[in-house]
C-alpha positions in Angstrom: -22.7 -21.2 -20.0 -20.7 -22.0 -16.7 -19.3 -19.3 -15.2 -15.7 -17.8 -15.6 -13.6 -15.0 -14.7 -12.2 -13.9 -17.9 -9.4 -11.3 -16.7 -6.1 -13.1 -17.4 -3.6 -10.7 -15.2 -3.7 -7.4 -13.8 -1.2 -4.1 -14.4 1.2 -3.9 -12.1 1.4 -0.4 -10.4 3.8 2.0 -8.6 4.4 3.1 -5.5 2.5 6.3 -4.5 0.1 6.3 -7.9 -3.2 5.8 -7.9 -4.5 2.4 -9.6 -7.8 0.8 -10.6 -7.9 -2.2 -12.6 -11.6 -3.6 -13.1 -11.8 -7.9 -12.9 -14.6 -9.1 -15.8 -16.6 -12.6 -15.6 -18.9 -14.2 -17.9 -21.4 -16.9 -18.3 -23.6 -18.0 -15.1 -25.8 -15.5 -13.7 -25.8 -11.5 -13.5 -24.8 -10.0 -11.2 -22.0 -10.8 -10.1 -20.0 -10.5 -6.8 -16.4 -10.6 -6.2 -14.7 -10.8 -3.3 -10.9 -12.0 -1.6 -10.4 -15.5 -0.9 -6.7 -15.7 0.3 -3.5 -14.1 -0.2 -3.1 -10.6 0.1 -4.0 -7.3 -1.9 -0.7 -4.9 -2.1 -1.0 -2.6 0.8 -3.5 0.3 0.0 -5.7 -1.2 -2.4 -8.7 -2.8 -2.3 -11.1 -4.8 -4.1 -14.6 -4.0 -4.1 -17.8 -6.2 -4.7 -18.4 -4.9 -8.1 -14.8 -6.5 -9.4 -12.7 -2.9 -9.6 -9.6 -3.0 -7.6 -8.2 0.6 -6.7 -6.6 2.3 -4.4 -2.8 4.0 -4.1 -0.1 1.3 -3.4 1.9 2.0 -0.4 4.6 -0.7 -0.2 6.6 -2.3 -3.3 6.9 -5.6 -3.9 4.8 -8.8 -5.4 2.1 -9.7 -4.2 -0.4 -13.1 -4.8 -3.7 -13.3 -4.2 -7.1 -15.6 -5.1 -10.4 -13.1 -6.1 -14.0 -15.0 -5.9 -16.3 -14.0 -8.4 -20.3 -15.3 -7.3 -22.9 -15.1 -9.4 -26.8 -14.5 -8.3 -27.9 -18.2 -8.2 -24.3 -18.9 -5.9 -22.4 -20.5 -8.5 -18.3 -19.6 -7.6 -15.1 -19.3 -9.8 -11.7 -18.6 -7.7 -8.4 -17.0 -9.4 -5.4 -16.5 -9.0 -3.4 -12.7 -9.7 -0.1 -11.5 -8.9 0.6 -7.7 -9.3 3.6 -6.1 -9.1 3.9 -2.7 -7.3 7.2 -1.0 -8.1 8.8 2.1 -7.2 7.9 5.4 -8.6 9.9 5.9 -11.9 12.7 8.4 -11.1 12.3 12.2 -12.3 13.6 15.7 -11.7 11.1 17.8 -10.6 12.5 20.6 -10.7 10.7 22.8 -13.8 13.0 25.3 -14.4 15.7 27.2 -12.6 16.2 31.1 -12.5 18.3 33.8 -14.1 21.3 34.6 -12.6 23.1 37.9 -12.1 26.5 38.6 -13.5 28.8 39.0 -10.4 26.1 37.9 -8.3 26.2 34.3 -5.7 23.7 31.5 -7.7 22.7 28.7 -5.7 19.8 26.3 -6.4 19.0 22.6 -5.9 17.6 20.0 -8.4 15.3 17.8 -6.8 14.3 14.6 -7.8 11.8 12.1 -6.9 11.0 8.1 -7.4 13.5 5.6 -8.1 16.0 4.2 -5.2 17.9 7.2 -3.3 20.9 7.8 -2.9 20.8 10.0 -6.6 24.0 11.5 -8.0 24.0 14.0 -10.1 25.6 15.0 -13.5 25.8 17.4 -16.0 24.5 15.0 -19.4 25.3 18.0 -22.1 25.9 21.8 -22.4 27.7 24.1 -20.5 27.0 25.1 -17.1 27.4 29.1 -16.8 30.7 30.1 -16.8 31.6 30.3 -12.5 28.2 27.7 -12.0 29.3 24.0 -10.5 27.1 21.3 -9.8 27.8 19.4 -6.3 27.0 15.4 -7.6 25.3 14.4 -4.4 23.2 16.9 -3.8 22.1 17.7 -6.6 23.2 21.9 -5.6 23.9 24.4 -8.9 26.0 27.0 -7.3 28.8 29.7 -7.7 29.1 33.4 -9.1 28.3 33.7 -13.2 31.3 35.6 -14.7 29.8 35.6 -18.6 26.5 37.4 -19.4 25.1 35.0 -22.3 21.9 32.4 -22.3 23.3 29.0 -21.5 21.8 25.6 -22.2 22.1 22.4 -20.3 20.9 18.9 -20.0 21.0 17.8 -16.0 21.2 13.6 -15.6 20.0 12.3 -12.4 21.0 8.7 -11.8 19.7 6.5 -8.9 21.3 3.7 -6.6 19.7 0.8 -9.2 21.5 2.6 -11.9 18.3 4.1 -13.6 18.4 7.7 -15.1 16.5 10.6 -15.8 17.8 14.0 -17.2 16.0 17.3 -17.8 17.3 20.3 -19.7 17.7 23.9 -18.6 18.5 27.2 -20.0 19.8 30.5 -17.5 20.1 33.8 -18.6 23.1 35.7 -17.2 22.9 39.1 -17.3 24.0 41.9 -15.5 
């Protein structure tokens, strides 16, 4: 049978993660052997002889490009892909936050990663500790605890293309 590449489209990746996506052909004549014929890769990956594109994207976008596939007696069959790389999905990264001390100066920053900066930050559910505030563009949980009892929060995160992610926290205040 003539020989096809039988891969209709790739994934699309993100920004910063790793990706591999493996091309597949049939018909002709094993092996095969795929290389580029125009158009570009996203930046950071590339495709290798054996048909597995991989690598860790570096810059977003869309981006179009034609893949050869060869087969041993020279036969050729040229496709066209376009992958997507977008930006990383947003997140709070920070895990946990610690106890605080009745009476005692708190401070501590939620940090957050992916999506489109600037973030603002917001309190999604709960109450902060009694004397706690959080600062909405920094992301900065700070003040002096007044009431010695576990409290339990929900922290949103929300980025400059209006997508959120929240995370939920519980301080003990004692003395």
């Amino acid at each position: 049978s003539s020989l096809i590449i039988t891969t209709s489209s790739l994934p699309n990746g993100n920004l910063g993660a790793s990706y591999s996506s493996t091309l597949a052909a049939s018909g002709g004549a094993t092996p095969y052997t795929w290389s580029q014929q125009s158009g570009s890769l996203p930046n950071g990956l590339v495709l290798y002889t054996n048909g597995q594109i991989s690598g860790t994207p570096t810059t977003i976008g869309g981006f179009t490009f034609t893949v050869r596939v060869t087969d041993n007696v020279g036969s050729t069959y040229d496709k066209s892909f376009t992958v997507t790389i977008n930006s990383a999905a947003l997140s709070i990264t920070t895990s946990s936050l610690p106890n605080a001390i009745n009476g005692t100066y708190y401070s501590q920053t939620i940090s957050a990663s992916g999506g489109t900066a600037p973030y603002a930050w917001s309190v999604l559910s709960g109450p902060l500790p009694t004397g706690l505030g959080l600062n909405p563009s920094t992301g900065v949980l700070s003040g002096t605890p007044t009431v010695e009892q576990d409290f339990t929060f929900t922290i949103q995160v929300t980025d400059a293309a209006a997508n959120t992610a929240n995370r939920q926290y519980t301080i003990s205040v004692s003395h």
